[in-house]
N, CA, C and O atoms as a GROMACS GRO file, in nm:
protein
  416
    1UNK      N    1  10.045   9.754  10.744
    1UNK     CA    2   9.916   9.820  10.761
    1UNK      C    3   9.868   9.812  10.905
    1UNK      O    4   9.810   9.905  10.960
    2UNK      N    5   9.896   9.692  10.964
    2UNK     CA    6   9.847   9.690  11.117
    2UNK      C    7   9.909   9.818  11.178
    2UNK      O    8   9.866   9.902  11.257
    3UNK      N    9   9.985   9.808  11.134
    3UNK     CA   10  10.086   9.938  11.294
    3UNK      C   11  10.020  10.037  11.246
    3UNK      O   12   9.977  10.115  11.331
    4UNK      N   13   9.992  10.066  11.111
    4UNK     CA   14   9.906  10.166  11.081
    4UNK      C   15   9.759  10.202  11.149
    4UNK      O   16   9.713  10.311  11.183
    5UNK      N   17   9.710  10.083  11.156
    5UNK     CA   18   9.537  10.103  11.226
    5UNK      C   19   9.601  10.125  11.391
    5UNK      O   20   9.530  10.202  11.456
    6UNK      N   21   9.689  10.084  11.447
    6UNK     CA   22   9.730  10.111  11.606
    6UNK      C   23   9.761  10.259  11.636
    6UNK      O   24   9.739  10.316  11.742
    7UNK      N   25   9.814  10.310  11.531
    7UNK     CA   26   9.829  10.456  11.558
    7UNK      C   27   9.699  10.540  11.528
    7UNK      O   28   9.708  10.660  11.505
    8UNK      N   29   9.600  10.486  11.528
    8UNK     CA   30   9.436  10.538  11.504
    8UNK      C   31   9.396  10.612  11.625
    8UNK      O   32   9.399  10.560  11.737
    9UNK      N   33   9.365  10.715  11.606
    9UNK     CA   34   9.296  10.826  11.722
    9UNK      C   35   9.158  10.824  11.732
    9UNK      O   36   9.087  10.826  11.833
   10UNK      N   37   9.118  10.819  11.570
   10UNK     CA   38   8.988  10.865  11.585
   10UNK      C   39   8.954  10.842  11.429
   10UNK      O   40   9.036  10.797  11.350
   11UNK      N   41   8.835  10.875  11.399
   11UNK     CA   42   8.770  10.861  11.264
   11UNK      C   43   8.766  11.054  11.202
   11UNK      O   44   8.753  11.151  11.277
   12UNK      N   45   8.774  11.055  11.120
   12UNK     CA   46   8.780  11.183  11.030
   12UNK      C   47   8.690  11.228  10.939
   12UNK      O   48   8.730  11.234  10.823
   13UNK      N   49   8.551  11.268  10.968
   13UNK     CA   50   8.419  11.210  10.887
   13UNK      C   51   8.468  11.365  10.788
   13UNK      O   52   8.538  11.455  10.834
   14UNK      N   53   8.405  11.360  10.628
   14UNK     CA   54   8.372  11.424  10.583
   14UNK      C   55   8.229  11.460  10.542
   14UNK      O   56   8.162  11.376  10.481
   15UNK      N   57   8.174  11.595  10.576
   15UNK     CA   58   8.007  11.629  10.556
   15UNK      C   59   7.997  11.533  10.442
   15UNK      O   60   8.002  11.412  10.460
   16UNK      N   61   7.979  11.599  10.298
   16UNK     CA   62   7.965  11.538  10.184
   16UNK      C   63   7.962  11.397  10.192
   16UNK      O   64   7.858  11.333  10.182
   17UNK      N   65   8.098  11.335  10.215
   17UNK     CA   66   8.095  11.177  10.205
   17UNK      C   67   7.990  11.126  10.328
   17UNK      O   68   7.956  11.009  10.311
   18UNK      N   69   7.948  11.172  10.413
   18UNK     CA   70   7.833  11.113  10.512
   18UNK      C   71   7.732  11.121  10.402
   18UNK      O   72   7.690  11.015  10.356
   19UNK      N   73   7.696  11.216  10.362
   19UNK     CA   74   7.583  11.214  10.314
   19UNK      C   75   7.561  11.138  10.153
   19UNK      O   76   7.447  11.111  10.116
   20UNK      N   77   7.661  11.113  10.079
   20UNK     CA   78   7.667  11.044  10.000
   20UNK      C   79   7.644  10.921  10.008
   20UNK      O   80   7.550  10.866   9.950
   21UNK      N   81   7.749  10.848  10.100
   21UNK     CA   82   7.710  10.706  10.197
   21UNK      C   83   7.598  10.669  10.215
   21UNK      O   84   7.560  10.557  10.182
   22UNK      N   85   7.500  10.784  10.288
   22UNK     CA   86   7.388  10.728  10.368
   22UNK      C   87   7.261  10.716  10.216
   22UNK      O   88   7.176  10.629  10.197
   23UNK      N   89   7.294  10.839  10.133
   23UNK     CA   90   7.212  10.845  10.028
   23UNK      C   91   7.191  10.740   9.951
   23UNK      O   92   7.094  10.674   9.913
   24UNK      N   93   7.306  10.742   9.939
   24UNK     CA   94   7.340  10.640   9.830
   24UNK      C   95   7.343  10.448   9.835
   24UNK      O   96   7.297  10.362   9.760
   25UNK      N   97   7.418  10.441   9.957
   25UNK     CA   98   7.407  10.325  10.011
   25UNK      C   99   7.337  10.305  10.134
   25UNK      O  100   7.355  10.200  10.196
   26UNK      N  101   7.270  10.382  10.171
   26UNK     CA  102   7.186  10.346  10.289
   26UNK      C  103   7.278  10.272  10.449
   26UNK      O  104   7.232  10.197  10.535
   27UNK      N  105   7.433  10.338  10.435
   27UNK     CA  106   7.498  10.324  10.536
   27UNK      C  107   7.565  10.422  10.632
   27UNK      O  108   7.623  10.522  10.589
   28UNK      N  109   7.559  10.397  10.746
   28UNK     CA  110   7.547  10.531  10.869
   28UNK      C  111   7.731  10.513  10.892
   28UNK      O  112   7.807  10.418  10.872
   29UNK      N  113   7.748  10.623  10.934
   29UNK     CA  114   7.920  10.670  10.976
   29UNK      C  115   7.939  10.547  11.102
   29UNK      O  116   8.050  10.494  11.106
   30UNK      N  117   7.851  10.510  11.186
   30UNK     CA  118   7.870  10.451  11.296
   30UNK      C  119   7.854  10.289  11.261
   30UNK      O  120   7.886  10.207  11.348
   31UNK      N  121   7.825  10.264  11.188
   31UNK     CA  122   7.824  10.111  11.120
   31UNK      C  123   7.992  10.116  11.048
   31UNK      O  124   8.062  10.019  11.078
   32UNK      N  125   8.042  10.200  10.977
   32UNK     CA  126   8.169  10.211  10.906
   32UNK      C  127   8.256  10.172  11.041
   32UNK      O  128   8.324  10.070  11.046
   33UNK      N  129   8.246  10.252  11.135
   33UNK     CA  130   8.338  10.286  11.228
   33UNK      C  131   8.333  10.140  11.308
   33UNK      O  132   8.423  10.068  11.352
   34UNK      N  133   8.159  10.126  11.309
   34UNK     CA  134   8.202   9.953  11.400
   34UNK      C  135   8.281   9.809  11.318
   34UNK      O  136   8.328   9.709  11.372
   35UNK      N  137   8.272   9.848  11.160
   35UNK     CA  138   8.362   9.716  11.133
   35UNK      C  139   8.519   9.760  11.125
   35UNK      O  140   8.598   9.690  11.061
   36UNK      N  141   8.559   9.872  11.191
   36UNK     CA  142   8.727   9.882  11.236
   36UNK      C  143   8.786   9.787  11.365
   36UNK      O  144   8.896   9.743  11.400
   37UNK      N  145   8.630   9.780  11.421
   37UNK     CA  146   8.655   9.685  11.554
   37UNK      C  147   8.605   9.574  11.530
   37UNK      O  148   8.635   9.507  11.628
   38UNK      N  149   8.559   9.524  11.475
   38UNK     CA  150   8.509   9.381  11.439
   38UNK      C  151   8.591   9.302  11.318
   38UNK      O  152   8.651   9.394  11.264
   39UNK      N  153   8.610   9.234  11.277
   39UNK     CA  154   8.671   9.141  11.209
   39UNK      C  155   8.711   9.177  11.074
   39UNK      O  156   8.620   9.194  10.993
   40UNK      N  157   8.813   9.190  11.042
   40UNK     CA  158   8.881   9.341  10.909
   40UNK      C  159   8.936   9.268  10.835
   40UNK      O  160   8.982   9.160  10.873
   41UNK      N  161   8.945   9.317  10.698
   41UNK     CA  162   9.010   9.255  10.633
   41UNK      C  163   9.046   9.381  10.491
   41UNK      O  164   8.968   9.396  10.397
   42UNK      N  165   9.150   9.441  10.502
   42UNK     CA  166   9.206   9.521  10.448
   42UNK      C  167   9.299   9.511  10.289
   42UNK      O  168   9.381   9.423  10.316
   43UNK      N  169   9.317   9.540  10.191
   43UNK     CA  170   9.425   9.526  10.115
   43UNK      C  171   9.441   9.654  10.074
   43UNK      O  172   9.365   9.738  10.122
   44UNK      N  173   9.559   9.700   9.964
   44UNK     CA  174   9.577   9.865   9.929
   44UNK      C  175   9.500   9.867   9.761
   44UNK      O  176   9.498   9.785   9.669
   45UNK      N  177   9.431  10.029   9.783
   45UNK     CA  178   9.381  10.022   9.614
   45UNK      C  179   9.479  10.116   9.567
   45UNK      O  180   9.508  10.229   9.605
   46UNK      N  181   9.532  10.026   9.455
   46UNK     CA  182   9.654  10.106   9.391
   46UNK      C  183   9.596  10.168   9.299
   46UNK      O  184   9.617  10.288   9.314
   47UNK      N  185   9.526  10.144   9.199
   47UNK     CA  186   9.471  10.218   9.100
   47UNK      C  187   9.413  10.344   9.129
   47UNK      O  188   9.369  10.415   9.038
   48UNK      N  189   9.409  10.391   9.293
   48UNK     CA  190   9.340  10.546   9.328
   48UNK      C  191   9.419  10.564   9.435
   48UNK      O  192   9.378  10.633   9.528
   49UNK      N  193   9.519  10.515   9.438
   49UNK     CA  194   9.672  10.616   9.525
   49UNK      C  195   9.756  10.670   9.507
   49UNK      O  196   9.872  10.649   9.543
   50UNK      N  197   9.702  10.775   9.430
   50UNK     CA  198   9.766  10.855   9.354
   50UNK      C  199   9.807  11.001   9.466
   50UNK      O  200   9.918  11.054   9.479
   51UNK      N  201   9.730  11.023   9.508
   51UNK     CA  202   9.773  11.181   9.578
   51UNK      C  203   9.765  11.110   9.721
   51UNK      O  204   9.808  11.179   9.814
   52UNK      N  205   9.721  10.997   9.749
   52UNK     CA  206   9.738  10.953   9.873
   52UNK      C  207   9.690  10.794   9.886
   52UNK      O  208   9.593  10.737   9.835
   53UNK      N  209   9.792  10.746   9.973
   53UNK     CA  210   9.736  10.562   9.987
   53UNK      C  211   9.623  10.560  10.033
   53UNK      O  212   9.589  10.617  10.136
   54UNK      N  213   9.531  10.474   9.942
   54UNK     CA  214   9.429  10.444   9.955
   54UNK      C  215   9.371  10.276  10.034
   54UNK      O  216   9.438  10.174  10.020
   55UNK      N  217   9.281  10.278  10.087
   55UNK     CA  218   9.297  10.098  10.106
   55UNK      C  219   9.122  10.068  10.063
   55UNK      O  220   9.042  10.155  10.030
   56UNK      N  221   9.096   9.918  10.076
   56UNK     CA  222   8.965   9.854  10.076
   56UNK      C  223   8.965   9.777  10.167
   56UNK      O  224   9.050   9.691  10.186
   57UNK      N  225   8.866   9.798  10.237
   57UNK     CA  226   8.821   9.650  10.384
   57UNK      C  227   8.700   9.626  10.350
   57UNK      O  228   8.634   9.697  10.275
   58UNK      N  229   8.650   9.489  10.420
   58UNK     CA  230   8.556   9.394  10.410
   58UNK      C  231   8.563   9.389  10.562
   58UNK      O  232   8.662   9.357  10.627
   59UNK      N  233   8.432   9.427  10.613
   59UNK     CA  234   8.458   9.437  10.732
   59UNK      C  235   8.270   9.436  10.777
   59UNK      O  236   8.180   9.490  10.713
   60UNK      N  237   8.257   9.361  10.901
   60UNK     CA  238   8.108   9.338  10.974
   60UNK      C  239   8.078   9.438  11.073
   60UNK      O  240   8.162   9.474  11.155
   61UNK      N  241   7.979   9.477  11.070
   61UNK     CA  242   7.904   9.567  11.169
   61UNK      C  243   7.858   9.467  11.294
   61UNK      O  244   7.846   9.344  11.284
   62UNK      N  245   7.836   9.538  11.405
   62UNK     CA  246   7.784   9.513  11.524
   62UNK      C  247   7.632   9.406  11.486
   62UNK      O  248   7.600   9.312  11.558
   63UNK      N  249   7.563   9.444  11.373
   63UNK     CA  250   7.436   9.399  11.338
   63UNK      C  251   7.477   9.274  11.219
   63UNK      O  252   7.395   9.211  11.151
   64UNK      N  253   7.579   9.265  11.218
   64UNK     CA  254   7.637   9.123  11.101
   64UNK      C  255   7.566   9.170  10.952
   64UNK      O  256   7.513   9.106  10.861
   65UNK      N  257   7.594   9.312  10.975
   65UNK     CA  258   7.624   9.392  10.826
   65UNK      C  259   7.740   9.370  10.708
   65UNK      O  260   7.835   9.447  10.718
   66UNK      N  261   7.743   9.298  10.625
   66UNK     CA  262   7.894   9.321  10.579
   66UNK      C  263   7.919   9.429  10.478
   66UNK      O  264   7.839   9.466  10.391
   67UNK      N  265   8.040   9.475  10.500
   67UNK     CA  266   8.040   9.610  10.420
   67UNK      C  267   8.182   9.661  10.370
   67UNK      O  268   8.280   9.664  10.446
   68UNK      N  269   8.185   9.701  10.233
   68UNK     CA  270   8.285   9.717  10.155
   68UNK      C  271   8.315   9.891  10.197
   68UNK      O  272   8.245   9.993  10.189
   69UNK      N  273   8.428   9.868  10.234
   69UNK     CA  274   8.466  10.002  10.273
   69UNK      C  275   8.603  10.109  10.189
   69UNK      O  276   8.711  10.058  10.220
   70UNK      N  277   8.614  10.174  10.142
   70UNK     CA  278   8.689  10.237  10.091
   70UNK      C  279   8.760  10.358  10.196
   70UNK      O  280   8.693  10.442  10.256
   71UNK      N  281   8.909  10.348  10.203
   71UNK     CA  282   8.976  10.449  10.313
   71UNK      C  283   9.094  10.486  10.330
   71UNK      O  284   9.180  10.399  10.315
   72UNK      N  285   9.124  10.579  10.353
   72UNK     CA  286   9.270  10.678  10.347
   72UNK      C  287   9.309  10.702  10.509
   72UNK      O  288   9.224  10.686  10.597
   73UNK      N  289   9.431  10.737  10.534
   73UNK     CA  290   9.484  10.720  10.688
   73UNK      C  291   9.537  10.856  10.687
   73UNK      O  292   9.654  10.857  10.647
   74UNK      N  293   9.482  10.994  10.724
   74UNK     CA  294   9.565  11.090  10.769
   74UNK      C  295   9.577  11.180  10.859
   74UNK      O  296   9.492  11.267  10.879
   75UNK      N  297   9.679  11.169  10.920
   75UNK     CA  298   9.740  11.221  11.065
   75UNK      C  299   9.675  11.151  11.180
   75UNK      O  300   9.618  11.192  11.281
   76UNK      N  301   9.705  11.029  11.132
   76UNK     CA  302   9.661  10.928  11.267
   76UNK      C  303   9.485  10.914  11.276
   76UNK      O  304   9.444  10.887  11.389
   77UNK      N  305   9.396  10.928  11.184
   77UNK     CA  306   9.296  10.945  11.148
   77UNK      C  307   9.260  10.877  11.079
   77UNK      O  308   9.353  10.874  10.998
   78UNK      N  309   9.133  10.764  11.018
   78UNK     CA  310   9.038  10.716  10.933
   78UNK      C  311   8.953  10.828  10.824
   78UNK      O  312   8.839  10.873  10.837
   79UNK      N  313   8.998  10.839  10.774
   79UNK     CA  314   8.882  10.886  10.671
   79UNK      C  315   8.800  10.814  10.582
   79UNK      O  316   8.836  10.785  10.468
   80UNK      N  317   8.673  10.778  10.641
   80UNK     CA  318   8.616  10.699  10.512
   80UNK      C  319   8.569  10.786  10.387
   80UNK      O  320   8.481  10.871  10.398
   81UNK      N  321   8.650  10.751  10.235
   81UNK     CA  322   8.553  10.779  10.178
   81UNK      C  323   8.451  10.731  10.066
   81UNK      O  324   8.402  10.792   9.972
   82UNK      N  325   8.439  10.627  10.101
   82UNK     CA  326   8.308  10.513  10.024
   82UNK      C  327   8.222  10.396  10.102
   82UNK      O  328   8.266  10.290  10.057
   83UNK      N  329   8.160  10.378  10.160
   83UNK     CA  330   8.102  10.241  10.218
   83UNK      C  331   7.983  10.216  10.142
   83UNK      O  332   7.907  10.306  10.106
   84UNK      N  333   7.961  10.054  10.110
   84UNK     CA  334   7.832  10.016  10.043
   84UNK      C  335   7.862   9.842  10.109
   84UNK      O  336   7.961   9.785  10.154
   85UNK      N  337   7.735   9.808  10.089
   85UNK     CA  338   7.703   9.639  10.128
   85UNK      C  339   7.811   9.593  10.073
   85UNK      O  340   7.888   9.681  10.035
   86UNK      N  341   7.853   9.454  10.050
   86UNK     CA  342   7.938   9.335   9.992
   86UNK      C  343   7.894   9.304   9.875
   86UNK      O  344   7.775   9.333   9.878
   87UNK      N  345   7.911   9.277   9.812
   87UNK     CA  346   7.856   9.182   9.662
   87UNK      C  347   7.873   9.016   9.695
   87UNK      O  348   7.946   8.972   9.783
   88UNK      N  349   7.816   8.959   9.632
   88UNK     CA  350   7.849   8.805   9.650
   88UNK      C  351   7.966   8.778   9.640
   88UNK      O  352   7.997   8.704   9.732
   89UNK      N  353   8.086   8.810   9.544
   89UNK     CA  354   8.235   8.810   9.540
   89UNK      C  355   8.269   8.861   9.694
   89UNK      O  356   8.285   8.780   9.785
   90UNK      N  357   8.273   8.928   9.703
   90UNK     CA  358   8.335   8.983   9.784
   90UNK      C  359   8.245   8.954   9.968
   90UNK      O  360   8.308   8.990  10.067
   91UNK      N  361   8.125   8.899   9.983
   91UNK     CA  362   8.126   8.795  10.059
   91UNK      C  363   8.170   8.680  10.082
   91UNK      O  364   8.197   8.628  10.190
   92UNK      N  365   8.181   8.621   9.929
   92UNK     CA  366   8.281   8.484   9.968
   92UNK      C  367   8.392   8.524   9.993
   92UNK      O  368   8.453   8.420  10.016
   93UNK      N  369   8.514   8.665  10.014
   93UNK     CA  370   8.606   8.624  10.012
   93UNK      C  371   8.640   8.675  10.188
   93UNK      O  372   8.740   8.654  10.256
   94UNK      N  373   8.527   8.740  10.219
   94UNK     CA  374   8.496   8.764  10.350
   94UNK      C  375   8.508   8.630  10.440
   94UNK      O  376   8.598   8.626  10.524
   95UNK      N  377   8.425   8.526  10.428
   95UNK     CA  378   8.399   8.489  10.512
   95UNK      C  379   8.513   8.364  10.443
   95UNK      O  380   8.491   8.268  10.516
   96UNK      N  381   8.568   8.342  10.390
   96UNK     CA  382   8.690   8.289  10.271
   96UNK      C  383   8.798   8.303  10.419
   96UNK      O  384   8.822   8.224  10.510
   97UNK      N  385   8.838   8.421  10.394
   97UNK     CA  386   8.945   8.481  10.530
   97UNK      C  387   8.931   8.452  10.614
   97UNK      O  388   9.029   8.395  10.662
   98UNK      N  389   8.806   8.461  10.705
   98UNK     CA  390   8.776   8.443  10.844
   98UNK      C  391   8.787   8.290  10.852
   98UNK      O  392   8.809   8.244  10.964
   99UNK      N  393   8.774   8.202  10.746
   99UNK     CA  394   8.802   8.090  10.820
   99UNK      C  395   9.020   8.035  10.770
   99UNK      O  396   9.093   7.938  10.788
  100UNK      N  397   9.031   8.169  10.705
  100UNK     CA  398   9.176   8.144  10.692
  100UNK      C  399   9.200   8.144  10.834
  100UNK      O  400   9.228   8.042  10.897
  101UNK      N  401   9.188   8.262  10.883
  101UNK     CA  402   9.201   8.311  10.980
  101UNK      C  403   9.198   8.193  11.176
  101UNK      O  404   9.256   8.196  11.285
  102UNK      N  405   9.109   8.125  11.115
  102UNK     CA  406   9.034   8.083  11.209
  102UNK      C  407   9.094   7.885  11.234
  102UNK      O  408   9.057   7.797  11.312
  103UNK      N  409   9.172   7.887  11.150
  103UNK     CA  410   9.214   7.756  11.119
  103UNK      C  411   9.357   7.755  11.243
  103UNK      O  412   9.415   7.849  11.296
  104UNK      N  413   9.375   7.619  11.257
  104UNK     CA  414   9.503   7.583  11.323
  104UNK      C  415   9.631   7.554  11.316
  104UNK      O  416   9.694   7.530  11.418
   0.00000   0.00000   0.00000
């Protein structure tokens, strides 16, 4: 998956899914885009990769937002199409990692 995010150009917004996002979860395209650069934590959702690999990240905004992200990779492109806050699960397993991560 890494070599995958290195071949990243750019983000791939769809109208609809912006506006669903922001409606719905009260989260902006530019908060999505800042936890690609901040501290990631990715796995694949198999149960909806069906017409195309799908993934999930746990990933922090510039403002120490944490945010569950739903996303597809095509033609060297991000497409988000789901972002909402963390749940308590899925904060502990956030900050769970980062100190995997962070150990010696």
């Amino acid at each position: 998956m890494e070599n995958r995010l290195i071949q990243i150009t750019k983000f791939d917004w769809n109208r609809s899914n912006i506006d669903k996002i922001r409606e719905k979860h009260n989260v902006e395209p530019h908060e999505c885009e800042e936890a690609f650069f901040n501290e990631l934590f990715i796995s694949t959702d198999e149960s909806h990769s069906h017409a195309e690999q799908r993934y999930h990240a746990l990933g922090i905004t510039n403002s120490d937002r944490l945010l569950f992200i739903v996303f597809t990779i095509r033609a060297k492109k991000i497409r988000v199409i789901s972002a909402r806050d963390v749940n308590k699960k899925e904060r502990r397993i956030y900050y769970e990692k980062i100190k995997e991560n962070t150990q010696i």
